[in-house]
N, C-alpha and C positions, 0 to 999 in steps of 0.2 A: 504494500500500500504506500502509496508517497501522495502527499499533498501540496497544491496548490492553491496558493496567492493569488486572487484573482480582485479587481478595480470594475466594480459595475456600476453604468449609469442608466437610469430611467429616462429617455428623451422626451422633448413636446411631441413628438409625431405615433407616442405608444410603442417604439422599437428600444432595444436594449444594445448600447455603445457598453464593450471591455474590453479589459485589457489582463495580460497573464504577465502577472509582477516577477513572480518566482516559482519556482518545484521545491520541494520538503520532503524527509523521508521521515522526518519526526514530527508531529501534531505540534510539543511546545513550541519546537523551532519556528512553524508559520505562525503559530500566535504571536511569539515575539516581533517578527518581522511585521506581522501586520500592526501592534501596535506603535511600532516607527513610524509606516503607513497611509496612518489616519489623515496627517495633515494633508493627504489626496482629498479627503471626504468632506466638500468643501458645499454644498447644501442638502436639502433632506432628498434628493432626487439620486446623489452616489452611494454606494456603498462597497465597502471592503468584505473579502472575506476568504476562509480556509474550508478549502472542498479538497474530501478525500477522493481517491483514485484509485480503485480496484487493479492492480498491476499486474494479480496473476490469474485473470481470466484467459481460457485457451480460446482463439480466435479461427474459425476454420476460414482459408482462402482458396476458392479455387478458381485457378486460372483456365478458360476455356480455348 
Protein backbone atom coordinates (compact mmCIF):
# COMPACT_ATOMS: atom_id res chain seq x y z
CA UNK A 1 0.00 0.00 0.00
CA UNK A 2 1.62 3.59 -0.54
CA UNK A 3 -0.11 6.62 -0.31
CA UNK A 4 -0.66 9.77 -1.88
CA UNK A 5 -0.64 13.58 -1.44
CA UNK A 6 -3.13 14.67 -3.59
CA UNK A 7 -4.25 19.02 -3.87
CA UNK A 8 -8.03 19.18 -4.96
CA UNK A 9 -10.08 21.98 -6.11
CA UNK A 10 -13.96 22.34 -6.44
CA UNK A 11 -14.33 24.70 -9.68
CA UNK A 12 -17.23 27.21 -10.63
CA UNK A 13 -18.17 25.00 -13.73
CA UNK A 14 -18.88 21.68 -11.03
CA UNK A 15 -15.58 19.92 -12.42
CA UNK A 16 -12.80 18.84 -10.20
CA UNK A 17 -8.84 20.65 -10.91
CA UNK A 18 -5.78 18.40 -8.87
CA UNK A 19 -2.98 17.92 -8.60
CA UNK A 20 -0.45 14.62 -7.19
CA UNK A 21 1.90 16.54 -4.50
CA UNK A 22 3.72 13.35 -3.46
CA UNK A 23 3.80 9.08 -3.03
CA UNK A 24 4.11 7.73 0.66
CA UNK A 25 4.76 4.38 1.68
CA UNK A 26 3.82 5.36 5.22
CA UNK A 27 0.25 7.00 6.26
CA UNK A 28 2.22 9.21 9.07
CA UNK A 29 4.65 10.35 6.50
CA UNK A 30 1.60 11.93 4.19
CA UNK A 31 0.01 13.33 7.18
CA UNK A 32 3.05 15.04 7.83
CA UNK A 33 3.65 16.23 4.44
CA UNK A 34 0.24 17.38 4.12
CA UNK A 35 0.31 19.35 7.14
CA UNK A 36 3.21 21.53 5.51
CA UNK A 37 0.64 21.51 2.73
CA UNK A 38 -2.12 23.29 3.99
CA UNK A 39 -0.94 26.65 3.18
CA UNK A 40 -2.12 25.21 -0.77
CA UNK A 41 -5.76 25.20 0.87
CA UNK A 42 -6.36 28.78 0.22
CA UNK A 43 -10.55 28.93 0.32
CA UNK A 44 -13.30 26.57 1.25
CA UNK A 45 -13.55 25.40 -2.54
CA UNK A 46 -9.47 23.40 -2.09
CA UNK A 47 -8.75 20.61 -0.23
CA UNK A 48 -5.66 18.59 0.69
CA UNK A 49 -5.54 15.16 1.25
CA UNK A 50 -3.80 11.36 1.97
CA UNK A 51 -5.51 8.60 -0.32
CA UNK A 52 -4.33 5.12 0.13
CA UNK A 53 -3.33 2.89 -2.87
CA UNK A 54 -3.98 -0.79 -3.04
CA UNK A 55 -0.21 -1.68 -4.80
CA UNK A 56 -0.75 -5.37 -4.73
CA UNK A 57 -3.66 -5.86 -6.65
CA UNK A 58 -2.88 -8.42 -9.71
CA UNK A 59 -3.88 -6.71 -12.85
CA UNK A 60 -4.67 -9.17 -15.91
CA UNK A 61 -3.52 -7.49 -19.43
CA UNK A 62 -4.15 -8.85 -22.59
CA UNK A 63 -2.67 -7.95 -25.54
CA UNK A 64 -4.78 -8.84 -28.62
Amino acid sequence: MVWILVWLQLTTSQSIDYYHIDTFYEKDACVAELSKASVLVTNKNTALDCIPIDTTRQVDIKIK
